[in-house]
N, C-alpha and C positions, 0 to 999 in steps of 0.2 A: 831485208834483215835475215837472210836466209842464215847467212854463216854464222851465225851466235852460237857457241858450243851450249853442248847440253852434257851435262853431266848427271850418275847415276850414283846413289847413295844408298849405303846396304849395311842395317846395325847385325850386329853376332853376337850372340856369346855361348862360350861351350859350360854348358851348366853342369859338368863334371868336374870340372878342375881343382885339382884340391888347394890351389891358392888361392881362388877365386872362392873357395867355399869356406876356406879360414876366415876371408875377409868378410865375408857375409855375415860370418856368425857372430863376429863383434857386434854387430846391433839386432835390434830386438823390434818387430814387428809389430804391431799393433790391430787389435780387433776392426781396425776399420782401412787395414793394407793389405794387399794382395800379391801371396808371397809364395802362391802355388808351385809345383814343380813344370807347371805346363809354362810358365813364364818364361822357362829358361832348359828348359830338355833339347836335345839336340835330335834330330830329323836324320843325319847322315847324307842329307842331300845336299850341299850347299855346292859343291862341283858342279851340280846339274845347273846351279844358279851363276855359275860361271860360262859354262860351255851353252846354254841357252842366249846371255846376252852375248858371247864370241857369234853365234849362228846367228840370230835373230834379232841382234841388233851393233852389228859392229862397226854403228857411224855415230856411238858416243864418244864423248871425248875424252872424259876422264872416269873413272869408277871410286871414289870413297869409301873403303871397308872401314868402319867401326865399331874397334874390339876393345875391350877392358885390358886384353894386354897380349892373350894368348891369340895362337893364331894355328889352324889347321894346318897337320905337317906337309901335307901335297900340296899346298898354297908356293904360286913362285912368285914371289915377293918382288922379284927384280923383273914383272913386267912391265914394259912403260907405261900403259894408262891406270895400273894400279897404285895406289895413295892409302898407305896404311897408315888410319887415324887411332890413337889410342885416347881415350875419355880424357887423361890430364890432357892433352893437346886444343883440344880447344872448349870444354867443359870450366867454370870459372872453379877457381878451388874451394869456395863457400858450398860449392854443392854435389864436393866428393869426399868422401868415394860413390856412386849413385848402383844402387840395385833397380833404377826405377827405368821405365824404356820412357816415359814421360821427360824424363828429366834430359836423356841423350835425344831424342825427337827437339825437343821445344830449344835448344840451341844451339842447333846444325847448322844456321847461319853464321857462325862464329868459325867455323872449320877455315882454316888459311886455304886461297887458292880456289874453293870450292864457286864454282860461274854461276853466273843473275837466275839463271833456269839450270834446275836441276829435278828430279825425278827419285823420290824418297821409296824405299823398297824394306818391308821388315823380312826377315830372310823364312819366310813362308810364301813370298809372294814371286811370281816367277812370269818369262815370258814367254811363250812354246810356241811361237808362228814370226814368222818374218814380219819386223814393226818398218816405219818410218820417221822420221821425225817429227812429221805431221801428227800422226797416232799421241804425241807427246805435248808438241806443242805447235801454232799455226800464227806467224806475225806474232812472235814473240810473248801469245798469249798460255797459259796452260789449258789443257784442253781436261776437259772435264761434264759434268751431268748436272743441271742445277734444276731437282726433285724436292718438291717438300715432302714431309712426311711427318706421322704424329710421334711423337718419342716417349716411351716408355721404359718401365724394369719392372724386376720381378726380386723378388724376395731373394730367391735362387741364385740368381744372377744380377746384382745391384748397381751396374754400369751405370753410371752416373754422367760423364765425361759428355756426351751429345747434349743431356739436358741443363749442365754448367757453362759449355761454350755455346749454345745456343740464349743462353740468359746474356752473354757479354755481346752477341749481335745484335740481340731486341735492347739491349741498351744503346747502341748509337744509331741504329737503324729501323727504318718502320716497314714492312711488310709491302703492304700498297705500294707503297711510293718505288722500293727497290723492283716489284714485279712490271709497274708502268714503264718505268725507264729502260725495261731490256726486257720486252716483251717476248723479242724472238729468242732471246741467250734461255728464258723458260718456258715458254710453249712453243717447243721446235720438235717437231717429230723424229727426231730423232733418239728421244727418249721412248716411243713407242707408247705403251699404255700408261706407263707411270704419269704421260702428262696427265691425263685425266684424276688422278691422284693428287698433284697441284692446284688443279682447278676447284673441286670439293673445297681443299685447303683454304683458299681464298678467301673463304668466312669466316678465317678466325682474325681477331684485331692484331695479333703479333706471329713470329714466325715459328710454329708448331714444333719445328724444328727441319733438320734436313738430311734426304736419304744422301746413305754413303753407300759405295760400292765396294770398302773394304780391299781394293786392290793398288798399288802401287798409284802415288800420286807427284801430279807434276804441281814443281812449286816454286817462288819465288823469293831469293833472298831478301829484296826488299818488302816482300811483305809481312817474313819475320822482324825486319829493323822496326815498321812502323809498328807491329800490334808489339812489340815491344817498349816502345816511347809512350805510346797506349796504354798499355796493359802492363806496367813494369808488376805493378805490387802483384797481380794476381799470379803471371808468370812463375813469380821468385817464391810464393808461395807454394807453388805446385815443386818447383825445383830442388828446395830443401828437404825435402820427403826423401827417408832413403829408398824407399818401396813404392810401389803406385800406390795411393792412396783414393778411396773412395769420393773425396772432394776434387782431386786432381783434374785440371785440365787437360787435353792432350792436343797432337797435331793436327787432328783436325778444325781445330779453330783457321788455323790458316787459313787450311782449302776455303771454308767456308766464308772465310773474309773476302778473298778472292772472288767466288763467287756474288756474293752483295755487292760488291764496287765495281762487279759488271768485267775485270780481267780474268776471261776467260772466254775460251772457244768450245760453242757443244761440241761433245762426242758421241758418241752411241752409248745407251746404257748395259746393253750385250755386248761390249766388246770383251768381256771375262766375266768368271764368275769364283763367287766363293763359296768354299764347301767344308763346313765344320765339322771334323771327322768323329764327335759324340753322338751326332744324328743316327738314325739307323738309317743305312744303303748308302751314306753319303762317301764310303769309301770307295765303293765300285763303278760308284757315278763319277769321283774325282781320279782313277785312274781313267775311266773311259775316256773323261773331256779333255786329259791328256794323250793318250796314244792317240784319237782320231783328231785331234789339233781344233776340239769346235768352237774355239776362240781364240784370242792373242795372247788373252790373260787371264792367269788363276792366282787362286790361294786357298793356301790346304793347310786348313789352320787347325791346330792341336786340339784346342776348347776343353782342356782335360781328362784326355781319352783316359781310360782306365790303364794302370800300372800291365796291368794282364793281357790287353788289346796293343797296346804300345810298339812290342816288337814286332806281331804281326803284320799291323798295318804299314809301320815303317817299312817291312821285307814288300809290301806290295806297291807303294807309291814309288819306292827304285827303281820295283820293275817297270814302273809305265814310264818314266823315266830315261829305262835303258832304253826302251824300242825310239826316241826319237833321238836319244843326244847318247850315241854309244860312244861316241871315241873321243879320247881326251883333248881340251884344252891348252892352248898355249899360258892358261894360269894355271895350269897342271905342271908340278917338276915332273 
């Protein structure tokens, strides 16, 4: 089953645009939606996230951008494997206009054309080392990390999202029984010390919850059809939200599905890493893991750098950038 296309799916939006910002301000947020600037600020890298999958991965089949409308002016639209999806295109009209990345995640199976295996990318997330399609998927499975881990928040930070869709797989699933059945798919060394972290785990009677690795994730259309047929109302409730909402579900339910029902192939848990640029040094650690290439995959996620830090840091992540993808794209005009 080698030849099943794999397709790569990438949401955007340029949070300056002043239609995009008219349309925003028609509704009105609420104390328990999350409506930050960092949601939607623009990076200036999204070229590099082209010319990285031309280099480093260019035996996808098709690429899916999805934008609310507007589109980057060096964007060349008239390339073949590019597919400019706009939210009414395949979004239901009960749940637009949507400011929510929840709402364009959780019905990407709905995109026309979009193949059984596809590889979901928020445009923070990027590939900097030559993949293969293995790296993705293996016998048609998505390859992936299946860690548990305990799940927590913080006053601070009240993400909710891991401990809501980990409540909908302790509802059809039991702990024990999912780790017996696929013994090796969770304690395979290739997770490295995190198995040991699952093992601890083991004591609890339901599922603690489960580590993500926050990096672009390979996934399966039918696994959106069935937690849909599943899970309609909870879905449709997260969907109407015009903003993420603290009750919100998000896509990582999927993966997680996938993983309990045993479709999937381990991967390595270092094959990238993420690095949220509020930390302190984590900006010159996330240039370095780019110019020296010390993995396949990153993400150099905003986390609400300060207004003041913002151009900074953006003028420094280009450059580590420039040194491995200097020359342009054939999705470059």
């Amino acid at each position: 089953m080698r030849d099943y296309p794999i397709d790569f799916v990438i949401i955007w939006v340029d949070g300056s645009d002043p239609d995009w910002l008219s349309e925003r301000s028609k509704y009105q947020p609420d104390l328990n939606t999350d409506n930050r600037a960092c949601r939607y600020r623009d990076w200036d890298n999204l070229r590099y996230w082209f010319r990285s999958v031309e280099k480093f991965a260019p035996w996808v089949n098709n690429i899916f951008f999805v934008t609310w409308g507007h589109l980057p002016e060096w964007l060349d639209v008239n390339h073949p494997k590019l597919k400019i999806i706009k939210h009414e295109d395949y979004i239901p009209r009960e749940y637009l206009p949507t400011f929510s990345s929840h709402t364009i995640e959780l019905n990407l199976h709905r995109i026309k054309g979009l193949s059984e295996h596809f590889v979901y990318f928020n445009d923070d997330m990027f590939v900097i080392k030559k993949t293969r399609r293995e790296d993705f998927f293996r016998k048609s499975k998505p390859c992936d990390s299946a860690v548990l881990t305990a799940n927590y928040f913080t006053a601070k930070d009240p993400f909710l999202a891991p401990v809501i869709n980990i409540g909908t797989i302790n509802k059809h699933f039991e702990l024990r029984k999912v780790i017996k059945s696929n013994l090796k798919g969770w304690l395979n060394l290739k997770y490295g010390y995190k198995v040991l972290q699952t093992i601890v785990l083991l004591k609890c009677p339901h599922f603690p919850g489960m580590w993500h690795h926050h990096l672009m994730t390979s996934l399966c259309k039918s696994t959106y059809e069935t937690l849909w047929k599943i899970e309609y109302d909870s879905l449709h409730k997260t969907c109407i939200n015009k903003f993420r909402h603290l009750l919100d579900f998000n896509q990582w339910l999927f993966r997680e599905w996938q993983i309990v029902t045993g479709n999937f192939t381990p991967r390595r848990a270092s094959s990238g890493k993420v690095f949220h640029l509020n930390f302190a040094d984590n900006l010159q650690r996330a240039a370095t893991y780019v110019k020296k290439q010390k993995g396949k995959f990153i993400c150099i996620n905003d986390n609400d750098v300060s207004e003041g830090k913002y151009k900074e840091y953006k003028i420094a992540i280009i450059e580590s950038f420039e040194k491995i993808l200097p020359e342009k794209s054939a999705f470059e005009i």
